[in-house]
N, C-alpha and C positions, 0 to 999 in steps of 0.2 A: 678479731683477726690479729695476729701474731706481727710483728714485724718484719721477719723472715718470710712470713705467708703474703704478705703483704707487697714486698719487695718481688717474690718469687711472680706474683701476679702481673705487676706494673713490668718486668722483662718478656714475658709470656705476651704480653698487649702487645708490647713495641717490637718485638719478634715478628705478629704475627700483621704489623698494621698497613704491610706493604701488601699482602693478600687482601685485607679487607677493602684496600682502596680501588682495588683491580676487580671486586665482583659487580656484574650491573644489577646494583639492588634494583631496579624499576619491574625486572621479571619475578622478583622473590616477594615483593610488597604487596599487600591486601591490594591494593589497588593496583598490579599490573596491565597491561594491553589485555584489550577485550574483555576484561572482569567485570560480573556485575554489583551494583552496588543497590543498597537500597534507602535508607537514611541519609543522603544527600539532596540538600534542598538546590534548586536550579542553580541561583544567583553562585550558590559551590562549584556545582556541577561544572559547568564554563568556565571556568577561572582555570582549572588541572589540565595541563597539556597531553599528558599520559592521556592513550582512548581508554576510556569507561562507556558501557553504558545500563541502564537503570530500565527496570520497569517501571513504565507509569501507568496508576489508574488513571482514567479515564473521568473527569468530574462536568457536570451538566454544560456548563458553558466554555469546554477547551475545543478546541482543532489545532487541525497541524500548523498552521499562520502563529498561530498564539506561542504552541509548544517551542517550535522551530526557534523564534523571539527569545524566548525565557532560556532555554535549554543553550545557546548559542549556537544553533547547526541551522540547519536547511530546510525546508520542506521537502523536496525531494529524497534528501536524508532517510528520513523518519517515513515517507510513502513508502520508497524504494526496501528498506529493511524492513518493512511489516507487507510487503506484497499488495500495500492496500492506499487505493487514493485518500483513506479515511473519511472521504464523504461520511457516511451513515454509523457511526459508533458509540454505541449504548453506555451511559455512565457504569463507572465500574469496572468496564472492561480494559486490561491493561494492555500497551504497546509499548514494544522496544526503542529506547531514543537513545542515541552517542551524539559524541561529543566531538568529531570531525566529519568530516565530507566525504560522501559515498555511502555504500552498502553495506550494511554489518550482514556478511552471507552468516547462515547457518550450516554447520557440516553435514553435506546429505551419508546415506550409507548406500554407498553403490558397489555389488559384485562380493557384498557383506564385507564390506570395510570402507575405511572413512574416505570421501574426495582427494583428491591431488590437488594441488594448485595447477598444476596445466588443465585438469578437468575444471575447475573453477573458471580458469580465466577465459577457456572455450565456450560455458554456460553464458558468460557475459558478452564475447566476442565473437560468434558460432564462425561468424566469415572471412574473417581477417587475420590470418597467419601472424602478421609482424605485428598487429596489434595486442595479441593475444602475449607473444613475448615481451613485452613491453608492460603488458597490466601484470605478467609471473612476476618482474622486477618490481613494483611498484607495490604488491601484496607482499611482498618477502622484507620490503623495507619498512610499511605501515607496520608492518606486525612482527618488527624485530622476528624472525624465520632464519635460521640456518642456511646457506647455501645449501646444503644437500636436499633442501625442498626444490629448488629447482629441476634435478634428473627427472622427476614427472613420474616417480616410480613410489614415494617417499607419501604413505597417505596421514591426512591428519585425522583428530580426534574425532571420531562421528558426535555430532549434535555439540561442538565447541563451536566457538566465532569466529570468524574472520572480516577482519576489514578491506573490503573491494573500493581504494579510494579514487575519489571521484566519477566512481561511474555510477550507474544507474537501473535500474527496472524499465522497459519502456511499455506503458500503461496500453493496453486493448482492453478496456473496463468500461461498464455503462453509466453516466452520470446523469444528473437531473437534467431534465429536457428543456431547460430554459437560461438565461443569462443570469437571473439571480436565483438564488435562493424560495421555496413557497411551503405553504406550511401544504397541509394533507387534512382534506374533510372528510374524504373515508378510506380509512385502509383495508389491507389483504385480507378475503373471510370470510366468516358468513354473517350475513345482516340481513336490516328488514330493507325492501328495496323500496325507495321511497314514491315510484311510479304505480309498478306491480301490486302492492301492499302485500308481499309473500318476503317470508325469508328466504335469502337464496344467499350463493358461494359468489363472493366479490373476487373477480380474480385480478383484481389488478387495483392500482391506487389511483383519486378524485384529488386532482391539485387544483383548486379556485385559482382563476383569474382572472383582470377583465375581460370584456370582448374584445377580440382582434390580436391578446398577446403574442407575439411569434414562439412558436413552437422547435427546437431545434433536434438534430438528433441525434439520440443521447449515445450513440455506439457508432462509428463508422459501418457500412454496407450497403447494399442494393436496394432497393424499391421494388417491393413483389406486388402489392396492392397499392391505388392511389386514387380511390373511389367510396362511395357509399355503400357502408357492408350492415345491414339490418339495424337492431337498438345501436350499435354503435356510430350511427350517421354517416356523414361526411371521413372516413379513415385512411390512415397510413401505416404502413406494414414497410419493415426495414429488416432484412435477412443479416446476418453478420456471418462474419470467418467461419466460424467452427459450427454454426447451422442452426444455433439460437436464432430467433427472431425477436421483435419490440414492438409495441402498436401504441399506435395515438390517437384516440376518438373523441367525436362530439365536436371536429373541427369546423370553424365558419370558411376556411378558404384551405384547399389542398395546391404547393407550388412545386410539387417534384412530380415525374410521370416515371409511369413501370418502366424497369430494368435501369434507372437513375442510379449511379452510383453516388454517396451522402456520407460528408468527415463528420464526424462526433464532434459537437457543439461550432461546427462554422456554417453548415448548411442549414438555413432557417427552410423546415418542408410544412410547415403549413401555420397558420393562428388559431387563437382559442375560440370555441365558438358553443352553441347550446343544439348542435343536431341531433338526430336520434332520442333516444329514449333518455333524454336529461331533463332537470329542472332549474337549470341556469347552467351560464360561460362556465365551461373549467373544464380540464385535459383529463380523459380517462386513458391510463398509461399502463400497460402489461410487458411482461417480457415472459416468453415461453421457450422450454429447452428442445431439443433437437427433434421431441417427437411432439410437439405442439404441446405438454402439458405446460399450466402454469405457475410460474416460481414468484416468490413473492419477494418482488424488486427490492425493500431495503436491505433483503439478505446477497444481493446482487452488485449493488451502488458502489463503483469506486472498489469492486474487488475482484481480483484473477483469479 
């Protein structure tokens, strides 16, 4: 380079250095609000104020307690933005994790074009007018937003992100029927049954446990049965909202009675027991959808 070229360069910089200090690089940077990223190891991840966030696979011994830890956010977080309590999640499988508090929504396509923020913040708020104004300002600030997203006319991108902060998903999801954790001795299927000596279609999952475990249950709902119903013994039948049902068989003690209404994991309805057509203690557990067929729970566990 020329000295003249040289010169002409270094006036053209300081000409132009008062605009470059006025732009907010943070929206033009590989790592802008809401971007995702994927070669960031955790202990990174958490450190960057800017919201990112990352897909993560899913590896044999993580959950959301662990993720939430490493990642620096919430559980709720990471439930709330993946629609899933994560209960039941196969290695492999990836979920979306950020890096602040609240919902990473997804832009639904409604009426063929992308959500409003006012339609967002009424998804989140369905009932509450002044609440609803208050979460538009709060989304318009997380996600650097223009004022003119607020007139409620102004949609955004279909299938971009948006950050809903601090709020939440509120979970009507089925979880495991007991206070901790139990493995599974036979899953969803067809097997040889070990009474019968036939193969036949298992329609539900065999959680071992001792005798007398308390049994809880796993979805808030009503008490449609609460008696002994054939190989299933001693059973419990729980109706939920939207017209699924749940059952728990092979109980030694039933403590709920028909038409009982039952919250998901605080009403203990009955203990573990060997009635019916078993060959030891342990919870035969189904869940079946509106027209009594059956769905094979850990595609069910912890998801809307």
């Amino acid at each position: 380079m020329t000295k003249s070229k040289a010169l002409a360069f270094l006036f053209t910089l300081c000409a132009s250095s008062a605009l470059f200090a006025s732009v907010n690089w943070p929206r033009y940077s590989l790592l802008r609000p809401a971007s995702g990223v994927t070669a960031l190891k955790p202990e990174e991840f958490k450190k960057i104020e800017r919201l990112l966030w990352v897909y993560h696979p899913m590896k044999p011994m993580d959950n959301a307690w662990k993720l939430a830890s490493a990642y620096g956010t919430n559980v709720q977080s990471i439930q709330s933005t993946n629609a899933s309590e994560l209960i039941w999640v196969r290695p492999g499988y990836s979920i979306i994790i950020h890096n602040k508090r609240g919902t990473l929504h997804k832009v639904k396509i409604k009426d063929g074009r992308g959500e409003t923020i006012s339609e967002i913040a009424a998804f989140y708020k369905p009932k509450d007018k002044d609440a609803q104004e208050k979460l538009k300002q709060a989304i318009l600030i997380a996600n650097d937003l223009g004022a003119q997203y607020m007139l409620g006319n102004l949609s955004l991108k279909a299938d971009s992100f948006v950050l809903v902060p601090n709020t939440y998903l509120q979970f009507d999801t089925f979880r495991i029927p007991f206070n901790a954790w139990s493995r599974i001795s036979s899953g969803f299927g067809m097997r040889f049954h070990p009474i019968l000596k036939i193969r036949r279609f298992h329609e539900g999952l065999d959680f071992p446990k001792p005798y007398g475990t308390p049994v809880y249950a796993a979805r808030s709902g009503r008490i449609v049965h609460a008696d002994w119903m054939e190989g299933y013994g001693l059973c419990v039948i729980v109706k939920h909202s939207d017209g699924t049902t749940s059952l728990y068989g092979h109980l030694s003690k039933v403590l709920v009675v028909l038409g009982q209404t039952v919250e998901r994991g605080k009403k203990m309805i009955g203990r573990v027991g060997s009635s019916g057509l078993s060959t030891g203690p342990h919870l035969h557990f189904e869940i079946r959808d509106q027209k009594g067929h059956p769905i094979n729970p850990v595609k069910k566990l912890g998801r809307m």
